[in-house]
C-alpha atoms as a printed R data frame, in Angstrom:
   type eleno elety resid chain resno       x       y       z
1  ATOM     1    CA   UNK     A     1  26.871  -6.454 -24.490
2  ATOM     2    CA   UNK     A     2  24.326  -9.127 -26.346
3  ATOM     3    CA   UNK     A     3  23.396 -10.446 -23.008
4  ATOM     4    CA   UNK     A     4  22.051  -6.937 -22.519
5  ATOM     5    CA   UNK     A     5  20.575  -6.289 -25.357
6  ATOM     6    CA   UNK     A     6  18.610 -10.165 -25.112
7  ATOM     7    CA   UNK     A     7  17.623  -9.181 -21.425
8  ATOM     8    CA   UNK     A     8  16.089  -6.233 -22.305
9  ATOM     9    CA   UNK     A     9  14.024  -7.402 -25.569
10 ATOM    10    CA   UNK     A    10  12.850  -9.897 -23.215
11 ATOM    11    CA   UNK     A    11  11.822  -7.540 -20.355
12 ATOM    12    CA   UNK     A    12  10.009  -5.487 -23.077
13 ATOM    13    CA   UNK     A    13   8.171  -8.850 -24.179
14 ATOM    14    CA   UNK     A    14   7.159  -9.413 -20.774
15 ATOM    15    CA   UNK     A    15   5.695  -6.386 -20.422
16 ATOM    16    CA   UNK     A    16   3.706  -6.340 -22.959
17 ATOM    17    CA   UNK     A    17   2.037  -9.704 -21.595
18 ATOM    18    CA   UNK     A    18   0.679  -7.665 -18.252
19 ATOM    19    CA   UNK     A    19  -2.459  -6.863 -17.733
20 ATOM    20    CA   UNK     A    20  -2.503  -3.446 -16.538
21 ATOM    21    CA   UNK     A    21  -5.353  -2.342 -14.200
22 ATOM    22    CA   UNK     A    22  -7.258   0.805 -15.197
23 ATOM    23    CA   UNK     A    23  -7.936   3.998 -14.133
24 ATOM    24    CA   UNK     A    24 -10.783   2.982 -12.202
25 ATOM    25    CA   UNK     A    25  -9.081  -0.103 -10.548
26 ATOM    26    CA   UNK     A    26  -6.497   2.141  -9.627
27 ATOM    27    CA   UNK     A    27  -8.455   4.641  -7.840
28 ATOM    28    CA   UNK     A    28 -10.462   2.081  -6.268
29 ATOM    29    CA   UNK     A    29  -6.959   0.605  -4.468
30 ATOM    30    CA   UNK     A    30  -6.461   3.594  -3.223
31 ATOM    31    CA   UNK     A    31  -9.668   4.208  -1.498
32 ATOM    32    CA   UNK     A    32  -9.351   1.614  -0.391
33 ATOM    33    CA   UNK     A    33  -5.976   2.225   1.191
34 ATOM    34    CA   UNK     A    34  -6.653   5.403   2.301
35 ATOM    35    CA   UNK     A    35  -9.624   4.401   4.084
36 ATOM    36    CA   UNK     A    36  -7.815   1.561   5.800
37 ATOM    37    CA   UNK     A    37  -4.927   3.788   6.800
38 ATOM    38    CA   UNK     A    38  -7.720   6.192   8.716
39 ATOM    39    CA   UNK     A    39  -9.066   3.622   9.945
40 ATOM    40    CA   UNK     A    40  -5.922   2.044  11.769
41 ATOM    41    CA   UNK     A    41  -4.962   5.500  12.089
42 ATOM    42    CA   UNK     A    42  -8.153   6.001  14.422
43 ATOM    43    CA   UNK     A    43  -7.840   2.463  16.548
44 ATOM    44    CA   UNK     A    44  -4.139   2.666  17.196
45 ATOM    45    CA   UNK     A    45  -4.999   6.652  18.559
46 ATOM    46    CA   UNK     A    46  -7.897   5.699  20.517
47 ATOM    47    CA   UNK     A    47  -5.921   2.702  22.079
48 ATOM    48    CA   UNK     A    48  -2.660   5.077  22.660
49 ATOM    49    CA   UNK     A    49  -5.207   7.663  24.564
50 ATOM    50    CA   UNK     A    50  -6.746   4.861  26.646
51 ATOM    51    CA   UNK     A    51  -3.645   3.223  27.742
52 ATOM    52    CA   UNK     A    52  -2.452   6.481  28.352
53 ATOM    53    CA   UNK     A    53  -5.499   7.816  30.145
54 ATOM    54    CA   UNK     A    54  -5.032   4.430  32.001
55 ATOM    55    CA   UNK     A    55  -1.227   4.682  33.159
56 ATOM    56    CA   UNK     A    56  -2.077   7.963  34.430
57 ATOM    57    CA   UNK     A    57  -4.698   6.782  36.694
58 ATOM    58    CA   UNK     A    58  -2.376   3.907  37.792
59 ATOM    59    CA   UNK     A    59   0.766   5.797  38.623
């Protein structure tokens, strides 16, 4: 039970070391994120419609 009781001190001392981002960091990741994610979102649809579109034409 003292190993517990050590490993958790120390995960509380490490914590305390991090540098947490703020609000504004945070909402700036996920802009970023989400605007990515469209983005990909967008290109992988456009390329499934054209290779569809294409397949079509083929067969």
């Amino acid at each position: 039970m003292g190993k517990v009781k050590t490993f958790a001190k120390e995960c509380v001392a490490e914590l305390r070391k991090v540098v947490w981002p703020t609000r504004d960091d945070v909402l700036a990741s996920v802009k970023v994120v989400v605007v990515s994610t469209v983005a990909v979102a967008i290109v992988l649809g456009l390329l499934d419609v054209a290779f569809t579109s294409f397949m079509r034409f083929v067969f």
